[in-house]
C-alpha positions in Angstrom: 192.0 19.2 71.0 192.0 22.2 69.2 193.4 21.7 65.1 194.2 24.7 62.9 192.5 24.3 59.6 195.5 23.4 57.3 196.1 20.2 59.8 193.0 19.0 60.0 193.1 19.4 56.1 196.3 17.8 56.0 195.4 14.6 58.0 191.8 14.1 56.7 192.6 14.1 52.7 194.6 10.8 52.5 192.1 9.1 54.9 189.5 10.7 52.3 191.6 9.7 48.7 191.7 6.2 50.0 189.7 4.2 47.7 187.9 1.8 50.8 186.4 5.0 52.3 185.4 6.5 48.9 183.6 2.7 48.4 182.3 3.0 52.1 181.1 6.6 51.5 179.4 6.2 47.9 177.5 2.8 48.9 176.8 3.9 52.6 175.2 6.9 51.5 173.6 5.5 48.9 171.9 3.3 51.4 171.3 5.7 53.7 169.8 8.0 51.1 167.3 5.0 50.7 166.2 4.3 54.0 166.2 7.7 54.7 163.6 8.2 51.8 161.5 5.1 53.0 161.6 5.4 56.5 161.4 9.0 57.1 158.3 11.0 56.5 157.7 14.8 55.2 160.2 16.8 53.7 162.7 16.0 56.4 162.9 12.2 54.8 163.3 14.6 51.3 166.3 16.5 52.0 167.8 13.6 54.0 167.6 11.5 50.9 168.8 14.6 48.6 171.8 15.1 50.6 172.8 11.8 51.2 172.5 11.2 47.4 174.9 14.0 46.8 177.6 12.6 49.4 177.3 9.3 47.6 177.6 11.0 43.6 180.7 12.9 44.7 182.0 9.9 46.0 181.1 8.1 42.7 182.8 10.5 41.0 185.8 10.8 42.9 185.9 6.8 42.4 185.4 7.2 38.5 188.1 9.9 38.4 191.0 7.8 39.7 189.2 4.7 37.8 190.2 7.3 34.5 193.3 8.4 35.9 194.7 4.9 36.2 193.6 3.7 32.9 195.3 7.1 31.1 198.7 6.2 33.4 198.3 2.3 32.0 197.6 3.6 28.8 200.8 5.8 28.6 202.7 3.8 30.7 205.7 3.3 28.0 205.9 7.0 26.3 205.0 8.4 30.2 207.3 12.0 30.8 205.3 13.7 33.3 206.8 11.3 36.0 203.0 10.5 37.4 201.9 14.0 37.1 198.5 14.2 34.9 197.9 17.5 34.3 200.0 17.9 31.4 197.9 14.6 29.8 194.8 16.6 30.5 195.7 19.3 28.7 196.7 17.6 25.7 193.6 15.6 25.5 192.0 19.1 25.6 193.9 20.8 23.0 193.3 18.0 20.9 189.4 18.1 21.5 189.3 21.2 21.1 191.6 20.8 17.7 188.8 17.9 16.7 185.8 20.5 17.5 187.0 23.2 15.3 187.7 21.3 12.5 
């Protein structure tokens, strides 16, 4: 079955976002990453474990990202007037590092 691009994009990012596969993919590969380091000899058993390390740290991050976001949208909860949307929250938090830095 052939997909175009944008809906094969479209299905696979909220199967992706979901926090149970970013769990399965972060201690999966981490796992994998070990065995693969162990068990597999040379320089293949190297890059094996290198690039299943990365899978499972951008999965880790992804985790600690919506970890951050929730705790910002707790956080402002009350005073919140971006109707969910973050981005302005980012922005202020970098102006005001920023602001903090050049002082």
């Amino acid at each position: 079955m052939a997909h175009s691009q944008n809906s094969l994009g479209k299905s696979m990012k909220p199967l992706l976002s979901s926090t149970r596969v970013l769990w399965f993919l972060f201690l999966g590969s981490l796992v994998v990453a070990v065995i693969a380091a162990a068990g597999v000899a040379g320089d293949q058993g190297l890059m094996s474990a290198v690039g299943m390390t990365v899978v499972s740290f951008s999965a880790g991050a992804a985790l600690l990202r919506r970890s951050f976001d929730r705790a910002v949208r707790r956080h402002l909860h009350p005073f919140d007037t971006t109707g969910g949307d973050l981005a302005p929250v980012r922005e202020r938090l970098r102006k005001t590092v920023v602001e903090v830095d050049d002082q």
